[in-house]
MARLO-502935 format. One line per 4 residues: their letters; for each residue x, y, z of C-alpha. Coordinates in Angstrom, 1 decimal. Example, Ala and Ser with C-alpha at 12.3 -4.5 7.8 and 13.67 -1.06 7.14 Angstrom:
as = 12.3:-4.5:7.8 | 13.7:-1.1:7.1
//
This chain:
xxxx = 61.7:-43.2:56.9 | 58.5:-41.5:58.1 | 59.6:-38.0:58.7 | 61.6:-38.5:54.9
xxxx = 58.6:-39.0:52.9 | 56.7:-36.6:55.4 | 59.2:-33.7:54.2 | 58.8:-34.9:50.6
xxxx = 55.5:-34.5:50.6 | 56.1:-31.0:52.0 | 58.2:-30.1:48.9 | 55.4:-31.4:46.0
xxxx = 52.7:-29.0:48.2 | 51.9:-25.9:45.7 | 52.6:-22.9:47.3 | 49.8:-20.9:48.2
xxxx = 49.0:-17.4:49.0 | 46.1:-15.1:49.8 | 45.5:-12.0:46.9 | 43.0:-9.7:46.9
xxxx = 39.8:-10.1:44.8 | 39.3:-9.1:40.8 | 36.9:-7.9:39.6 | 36.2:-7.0:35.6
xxxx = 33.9:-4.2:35.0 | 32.4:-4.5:32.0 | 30.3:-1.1:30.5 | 27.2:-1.6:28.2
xxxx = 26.1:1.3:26.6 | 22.6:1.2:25.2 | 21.6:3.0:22.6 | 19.2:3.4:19.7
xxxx = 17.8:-0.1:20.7 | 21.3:-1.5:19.9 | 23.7:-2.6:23.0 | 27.1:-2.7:22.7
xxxx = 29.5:-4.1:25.4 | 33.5:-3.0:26.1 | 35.9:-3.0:29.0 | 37.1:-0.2:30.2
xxxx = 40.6:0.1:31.3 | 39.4:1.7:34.4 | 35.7:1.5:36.2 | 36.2:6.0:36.0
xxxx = 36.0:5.5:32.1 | 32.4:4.1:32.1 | 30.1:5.6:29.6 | 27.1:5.6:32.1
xxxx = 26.4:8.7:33.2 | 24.3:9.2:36.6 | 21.2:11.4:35.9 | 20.4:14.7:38.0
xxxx = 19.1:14.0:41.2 | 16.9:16.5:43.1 | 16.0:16.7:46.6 | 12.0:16.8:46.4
xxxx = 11.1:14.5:43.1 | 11.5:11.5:42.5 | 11.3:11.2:38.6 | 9.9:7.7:36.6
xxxx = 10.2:6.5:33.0 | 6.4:5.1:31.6 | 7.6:3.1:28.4 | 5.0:2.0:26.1
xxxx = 6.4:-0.2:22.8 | 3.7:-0.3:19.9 | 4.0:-2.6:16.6 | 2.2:-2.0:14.0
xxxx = 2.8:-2.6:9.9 | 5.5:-0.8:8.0 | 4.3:-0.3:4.3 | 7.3:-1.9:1.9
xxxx = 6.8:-1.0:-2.1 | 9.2:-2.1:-5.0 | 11.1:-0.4:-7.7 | 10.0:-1.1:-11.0
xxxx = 8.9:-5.0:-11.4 | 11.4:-5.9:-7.7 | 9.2:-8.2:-5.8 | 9.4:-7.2:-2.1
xxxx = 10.6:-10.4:-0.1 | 9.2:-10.7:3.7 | 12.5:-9.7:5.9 | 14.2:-12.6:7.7
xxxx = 14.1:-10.9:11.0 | 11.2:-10.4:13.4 | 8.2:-8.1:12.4 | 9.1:-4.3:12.9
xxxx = 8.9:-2.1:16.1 | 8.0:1.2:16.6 | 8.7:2.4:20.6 | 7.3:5.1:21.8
xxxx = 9.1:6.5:25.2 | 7.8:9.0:27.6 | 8.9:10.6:30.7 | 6.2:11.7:33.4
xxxx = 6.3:11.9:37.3 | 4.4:8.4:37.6 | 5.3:6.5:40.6 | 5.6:3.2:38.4
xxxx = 7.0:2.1:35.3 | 5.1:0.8:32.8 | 5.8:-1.3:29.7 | 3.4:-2.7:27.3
xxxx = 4.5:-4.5:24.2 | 2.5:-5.9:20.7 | 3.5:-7.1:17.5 | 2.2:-7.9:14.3
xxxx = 3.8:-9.9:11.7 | 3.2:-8.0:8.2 | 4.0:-9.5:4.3 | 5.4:-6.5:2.1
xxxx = 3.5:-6.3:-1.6 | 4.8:-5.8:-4.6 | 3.7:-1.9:-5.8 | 5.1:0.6:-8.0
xxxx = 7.4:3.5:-5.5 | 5.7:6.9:-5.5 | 6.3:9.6:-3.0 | 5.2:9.2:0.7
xxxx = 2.3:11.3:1.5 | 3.5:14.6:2.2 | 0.5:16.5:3.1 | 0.3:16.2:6.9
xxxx = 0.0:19.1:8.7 | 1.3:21.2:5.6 | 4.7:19.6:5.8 | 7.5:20.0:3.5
xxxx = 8.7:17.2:1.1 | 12.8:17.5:0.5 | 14.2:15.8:-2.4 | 17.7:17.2:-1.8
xxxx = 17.6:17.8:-5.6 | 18.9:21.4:-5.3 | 21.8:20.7:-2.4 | 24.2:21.1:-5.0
xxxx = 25.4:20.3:-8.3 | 28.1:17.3:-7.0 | 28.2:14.2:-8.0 | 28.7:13.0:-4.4
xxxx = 28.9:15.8:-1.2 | 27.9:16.2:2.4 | 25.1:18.7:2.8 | 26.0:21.5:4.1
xxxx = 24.6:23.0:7.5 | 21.9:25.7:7.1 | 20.3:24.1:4.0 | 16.5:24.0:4.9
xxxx = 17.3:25.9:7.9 | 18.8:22.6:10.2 | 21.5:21.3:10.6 | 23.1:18.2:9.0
xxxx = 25.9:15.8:10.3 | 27.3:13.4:8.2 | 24.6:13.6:5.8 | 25.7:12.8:2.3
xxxx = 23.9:13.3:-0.7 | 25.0:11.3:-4.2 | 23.8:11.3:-7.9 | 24.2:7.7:-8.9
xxxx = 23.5:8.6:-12.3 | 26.9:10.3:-12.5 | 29.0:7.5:-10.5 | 30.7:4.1:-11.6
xxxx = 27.9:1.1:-13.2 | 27.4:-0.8:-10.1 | 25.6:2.6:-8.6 | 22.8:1.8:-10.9
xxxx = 21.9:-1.6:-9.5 | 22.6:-0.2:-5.7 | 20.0:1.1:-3.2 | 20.7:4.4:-3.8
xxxx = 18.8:4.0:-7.6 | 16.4:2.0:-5.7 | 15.7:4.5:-3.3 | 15.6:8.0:-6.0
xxxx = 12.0:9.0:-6.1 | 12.9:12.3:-6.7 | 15.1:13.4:-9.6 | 19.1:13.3:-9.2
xxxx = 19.9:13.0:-5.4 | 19.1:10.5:-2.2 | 20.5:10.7:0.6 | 23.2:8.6:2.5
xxxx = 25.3:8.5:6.0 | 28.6:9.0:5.2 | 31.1:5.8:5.8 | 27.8:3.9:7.0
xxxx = 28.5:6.4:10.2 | 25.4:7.2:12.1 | 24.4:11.2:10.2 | 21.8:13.7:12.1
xxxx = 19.1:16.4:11.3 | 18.6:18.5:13.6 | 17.0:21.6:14.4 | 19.3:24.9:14.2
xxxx = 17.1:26.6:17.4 | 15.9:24.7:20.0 | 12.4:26.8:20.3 | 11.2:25.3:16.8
xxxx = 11.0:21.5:16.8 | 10.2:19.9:13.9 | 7.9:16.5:12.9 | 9.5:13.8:10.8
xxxx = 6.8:12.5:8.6 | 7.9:9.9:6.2 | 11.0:9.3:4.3 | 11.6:6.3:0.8
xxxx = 14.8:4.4:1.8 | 16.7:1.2:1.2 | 20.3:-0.2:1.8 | 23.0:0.9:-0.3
xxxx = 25.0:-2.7:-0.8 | 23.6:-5.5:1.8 | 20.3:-7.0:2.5 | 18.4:-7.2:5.8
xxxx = 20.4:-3.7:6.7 | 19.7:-2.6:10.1 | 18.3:0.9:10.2 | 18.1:2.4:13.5
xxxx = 15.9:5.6:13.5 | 16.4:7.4:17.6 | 14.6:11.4:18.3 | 14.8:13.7:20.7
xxxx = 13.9:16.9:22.2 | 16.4:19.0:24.6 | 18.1:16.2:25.1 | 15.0:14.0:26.1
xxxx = 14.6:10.5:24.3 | 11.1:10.6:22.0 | 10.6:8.1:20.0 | 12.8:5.1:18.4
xxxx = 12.0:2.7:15.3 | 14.0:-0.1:13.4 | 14.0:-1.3:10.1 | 15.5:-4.0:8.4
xxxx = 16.4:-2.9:4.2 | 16.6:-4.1:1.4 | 19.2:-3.3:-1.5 | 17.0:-3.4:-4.7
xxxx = 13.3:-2.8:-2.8 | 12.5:0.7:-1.7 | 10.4:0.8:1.5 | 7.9:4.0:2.3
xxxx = 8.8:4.6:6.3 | 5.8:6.6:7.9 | 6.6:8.0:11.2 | 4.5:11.3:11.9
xxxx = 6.9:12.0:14.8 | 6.5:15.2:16.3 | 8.2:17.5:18.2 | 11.7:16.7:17.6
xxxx = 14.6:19.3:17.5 | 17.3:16.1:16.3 | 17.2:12.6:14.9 | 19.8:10.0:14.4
xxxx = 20.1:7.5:11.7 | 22.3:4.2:12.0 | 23.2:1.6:10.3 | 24.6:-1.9:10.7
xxxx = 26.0:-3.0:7.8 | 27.0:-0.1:6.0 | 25.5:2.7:4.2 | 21.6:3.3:3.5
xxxx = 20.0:5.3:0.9 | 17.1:7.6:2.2 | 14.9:10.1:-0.6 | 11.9:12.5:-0.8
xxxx = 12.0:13.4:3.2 | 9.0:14.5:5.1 | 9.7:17.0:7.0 | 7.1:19.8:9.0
xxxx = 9.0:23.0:10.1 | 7.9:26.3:10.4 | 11.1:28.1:9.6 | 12.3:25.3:6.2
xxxx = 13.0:27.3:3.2 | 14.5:25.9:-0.2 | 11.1:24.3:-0.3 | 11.2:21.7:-4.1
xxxx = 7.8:20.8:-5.1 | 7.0:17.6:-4.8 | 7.3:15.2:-8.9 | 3.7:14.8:-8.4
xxxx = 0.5:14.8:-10.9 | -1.3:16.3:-7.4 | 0.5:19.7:-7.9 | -0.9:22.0:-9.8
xxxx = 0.2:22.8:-13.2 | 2.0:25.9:-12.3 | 4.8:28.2:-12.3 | 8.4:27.3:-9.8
xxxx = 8.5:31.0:-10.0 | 6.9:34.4:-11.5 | 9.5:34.2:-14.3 | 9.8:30.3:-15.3
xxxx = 6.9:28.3:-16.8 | 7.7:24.8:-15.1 | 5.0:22.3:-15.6 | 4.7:18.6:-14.4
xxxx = 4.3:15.3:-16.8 | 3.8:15.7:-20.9 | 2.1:18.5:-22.1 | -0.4:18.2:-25.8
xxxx = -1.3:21.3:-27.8 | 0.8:23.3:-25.8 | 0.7:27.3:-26.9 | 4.4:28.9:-27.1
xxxx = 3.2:32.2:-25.5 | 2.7:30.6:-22.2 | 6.6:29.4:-22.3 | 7.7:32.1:-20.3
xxxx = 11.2:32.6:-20.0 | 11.9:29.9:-22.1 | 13.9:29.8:-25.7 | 14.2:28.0:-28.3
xxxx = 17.7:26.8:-28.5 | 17.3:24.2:-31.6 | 15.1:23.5:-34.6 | 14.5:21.2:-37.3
xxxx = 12.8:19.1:-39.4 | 12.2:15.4:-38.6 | 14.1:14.3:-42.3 | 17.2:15.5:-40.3
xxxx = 19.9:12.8:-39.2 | 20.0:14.0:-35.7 | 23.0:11.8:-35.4 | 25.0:14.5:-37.2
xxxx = 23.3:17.7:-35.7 | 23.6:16.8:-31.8 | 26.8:17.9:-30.8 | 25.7:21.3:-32.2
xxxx = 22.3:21.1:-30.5 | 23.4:20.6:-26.8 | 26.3:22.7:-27.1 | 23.5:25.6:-28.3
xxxx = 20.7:24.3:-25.5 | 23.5:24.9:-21.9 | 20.9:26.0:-19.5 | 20.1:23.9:-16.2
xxxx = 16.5:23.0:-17.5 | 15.5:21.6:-21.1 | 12.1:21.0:-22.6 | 11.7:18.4:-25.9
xxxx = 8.5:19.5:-27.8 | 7.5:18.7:-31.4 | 5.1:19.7:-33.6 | 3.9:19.9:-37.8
xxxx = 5.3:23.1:-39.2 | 1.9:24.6:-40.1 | 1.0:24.4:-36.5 | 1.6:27.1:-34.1
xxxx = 1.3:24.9:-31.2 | 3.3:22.1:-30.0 | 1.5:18.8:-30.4 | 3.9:17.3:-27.4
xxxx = 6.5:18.9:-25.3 | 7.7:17.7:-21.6 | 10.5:19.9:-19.7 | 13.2:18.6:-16.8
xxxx = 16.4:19.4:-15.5 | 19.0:18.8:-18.2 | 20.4:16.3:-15.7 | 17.3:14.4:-16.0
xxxx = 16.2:15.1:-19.7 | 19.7:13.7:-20.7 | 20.2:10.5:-18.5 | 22.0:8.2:-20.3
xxxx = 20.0:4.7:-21.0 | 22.5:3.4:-23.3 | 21.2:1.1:-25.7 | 18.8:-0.7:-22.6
xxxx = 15.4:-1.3:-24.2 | 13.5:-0.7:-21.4 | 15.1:2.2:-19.6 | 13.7:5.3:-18.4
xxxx = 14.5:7.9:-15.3 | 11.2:9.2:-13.6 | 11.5:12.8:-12.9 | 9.0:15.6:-12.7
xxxx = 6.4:13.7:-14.2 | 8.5:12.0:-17.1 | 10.1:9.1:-17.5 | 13.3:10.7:-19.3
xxxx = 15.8:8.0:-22.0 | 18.6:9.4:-24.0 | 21.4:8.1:-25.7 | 23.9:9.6:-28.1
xxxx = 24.4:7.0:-30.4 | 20.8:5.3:-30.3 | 17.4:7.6:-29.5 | 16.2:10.3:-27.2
xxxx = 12.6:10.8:-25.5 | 10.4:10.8:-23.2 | 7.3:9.0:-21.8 | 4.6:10.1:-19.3
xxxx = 5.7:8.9:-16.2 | 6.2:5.4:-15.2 | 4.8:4.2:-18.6 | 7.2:1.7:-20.1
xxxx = 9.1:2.0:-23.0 | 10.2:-0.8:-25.8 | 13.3:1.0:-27.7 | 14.4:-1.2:-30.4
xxxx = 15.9:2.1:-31.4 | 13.1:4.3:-30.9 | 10.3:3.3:-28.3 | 7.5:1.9:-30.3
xxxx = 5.3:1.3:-27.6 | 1.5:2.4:-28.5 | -0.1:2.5:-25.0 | -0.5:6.3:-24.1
xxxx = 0.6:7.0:-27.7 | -0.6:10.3:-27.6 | 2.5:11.2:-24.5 | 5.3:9.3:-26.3
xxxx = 7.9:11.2:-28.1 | 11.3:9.5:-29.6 | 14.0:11.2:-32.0 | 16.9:8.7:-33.3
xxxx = 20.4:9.9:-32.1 | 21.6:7.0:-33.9 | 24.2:6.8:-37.0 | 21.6:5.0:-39.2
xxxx = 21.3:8.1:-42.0 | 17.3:8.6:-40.3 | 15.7:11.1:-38.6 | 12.4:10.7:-36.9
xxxx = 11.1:9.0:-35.6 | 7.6:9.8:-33.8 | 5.6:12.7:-32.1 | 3.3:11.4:-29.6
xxxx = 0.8:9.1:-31.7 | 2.3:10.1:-35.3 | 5.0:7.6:-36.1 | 7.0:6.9:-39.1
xxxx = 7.9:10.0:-39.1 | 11.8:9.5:-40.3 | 12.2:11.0:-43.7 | 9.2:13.6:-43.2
xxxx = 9.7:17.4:-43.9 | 6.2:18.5:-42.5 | 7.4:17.7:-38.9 | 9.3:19.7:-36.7
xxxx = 11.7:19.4:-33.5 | 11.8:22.2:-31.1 | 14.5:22.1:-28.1 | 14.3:24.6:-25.3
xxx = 16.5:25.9:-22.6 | 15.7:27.9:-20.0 | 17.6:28.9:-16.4
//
């Protein structure tokens, strides 16, 4: 009975046998600040790459990680909101033949104010500021390579003037500074500037951005030079508050941009370069009053008692009285005034100079407000308003507006103009401080075109 149970027992025994050890290899790939982790099918397809040894020096890496305070300024009223995630980094890295490794870390919490968005400061080291206005006259496009002399991967640039409704709520009209353009990487795909010769680095100085679609948007800024980590930052964005990054990195010859969670929207880029060309003048009351060029008058903001003779290469492309239903004559008056730039000028007939006039690109002059009360589009010094079917004007710069057809508003009278476009059977309706104007003879409208 013994030795049947003892063979029983035998049978229930799991079967055992000796196998060689397993091991998964698992790669992590660091990059930008951001780790990712994936298995390989194979330990010879690791993405870790051994670096170039030498026989007689031993080579270190001295890390040093700073924090300090990233300005954050809104667009329009937007109230900045203090990010969710931890207070922002900037590391600095640095190779040298140090024996040790070093690494020092700070931080400082910072609460973003509410401010209106101008232009970073652009003036370091006479560097260039890029508003991508002139890329190209799409309504959404990569930029090509060679424009300001470097080259551009993935970089997208978008007018969201032109595109569907929600545009205008997105980051990318939070982030405009400029006039038309900002900048975006393509499919929320990490995009790259970089220099197009190796011998003439450049500095990145300060750029406006903000996230296309989702808040706390992970920006991810990495640099290098021949191939040599510089200098990394990251950012967390906001859709509908615009944030002045100031870097002041120099000597770069590329820089990466990524994303987390989609697309951002970057504008008015600082950039120093000795080669750039297809320099655009900075939208700003701190350039002077001048020329673009020996043949175009092109002047900043609104402009009082302006004298015709100084207009050159200007023409006047429509005129009339302010008695004139506009609403009946505009058809005929933009199909007459076709050239890229427009200026909207006024003055009373007996005058021979123009009380008020402000010129823009026609994309600007003409952005479409609709019927929105309180609309305007900041470009080269003017808050810009039209409408077909309700009024069409300007203001000096981030003034507001109160159209309930025409603006009404009496703060900087003086730099207000307004014309109804609406089918009310009026003209008018002011000319800087002079209102009232709608069924008056003795006032004049002026439209100019030039190329």
């Amino acid at each position: 009975m013994e030795v049947v149970l003892l063979l029983y027992l035998l049978v229930l025994m799991p079967h055992t046998s000796q196998q060689s050890g397993t091991t998964t290899i698992t790669a992590s790939t660091t990059r930008s600040g951001i780790t990712t982790s994936r298995q390989p099918t194979t330990a010879s397809t690791s993405t870790a790459r051994a670096p170039t040894s030498r026989s007689s020096t031993t080579t270190t890496t001295k890390v040093t990680s700073t924090t300090r305070s990233i300005p954050t300024t809104t667009k329009s009223t937007t109230t900045a909101s203090t990010p969710s995630s931890a207070p922002m980094t900037i590391t600095t890295t640095t190779t040298t033949t140090d024996s040790t490794t070093t690494t020092s870390t700070t931080s400082q919490a910072y609460t973003p104010v509410a401010t209106t968005v101008t232009y970073a400061d652009c003036t370091i080291n006479g560097s260039n500021l890029v508003t991508f206005d002139d890329v190209s006259n799409c309504t959404e496009c990569l930029i090509p390579n060679g424009y300001m002399n470097l080259k551009w991967t993935n970089v997208g640039v978008v007018d969201p003037s032109k595109e569907s409704s929600n545009y205008l709520t997105s980051g990318y009209e939070t982030a405009l500074t400029s006039r038309s353009y900002t900048t975006f990487n393509d499919d929320g795909s990490p995009m790259t500037i970089s220099a197009s010769d190796s011998n003439q680095p450049f500095t990145l100085g300060s750029f406006i951005a903000a996230s296309a679609w989702y808040d706390n948007n992970i920006l991810t800024i990495t640099s290098s030079r021949s191939g040599m980590a510089m200098y990394t930052a990251t950012y967390s964005l906001l859709v509908n508050t615009a944030m002045v990054i100031q870097l002041n990195w120099s000597n770069l010859d590329s820089v990466t941009f990524s994303t987390l969670n989609w697309q951002f929207a970057m504008d008015n880029l600082c950039l120093g370069i000795s080669n750039i060309s297809g320099y655009v003048s900075p939208d700003s009351s701190t350039v002077p009053q001048t020329n673009v060029n020996d043949t175009i008058y092109w002047a900043s903001g609104p402009q009082t008692d302006l004298d015709p003779l100084n207009l050159t290469g200007w023409s006047v492309c429509y005129q009339d009285t302010y008695d004139v239903d506009l609403y009946l004559t505009l058809n005929t008056a933009l199909l007459q005034c076709y050239k890229n730039k427009l200026m909207m000028s006024c003055r009373p007939i007996s005058s021979s100079l123009l009380t008020l006039a402000a010129m823009g690109l026609r994309s600007d002059v003409l952005y479409d407000c609709g019927t929105n009360e309180s609309c305007t589009h900041v470009a080269h010094g003017v808050g810009w308003y039209f409408s077909s079917s309700f009024s069409w004007g300007f203001v000096d710069g981030t003034d507001s507006v109160y159209r309930g057809q025409c603006d009404t508003t009496s703060y900087n009278s003086d730099l207000r103009l307004c014309w109804h476009t609406g089918n009310w059977g009026v003209g008018g309706y002011r000319c800087g401080a002079t209102t009232g104007l709608n069924i008056n003879n003795g006032w004049e409208r002026l439209i100019w075109h030039a190329d």
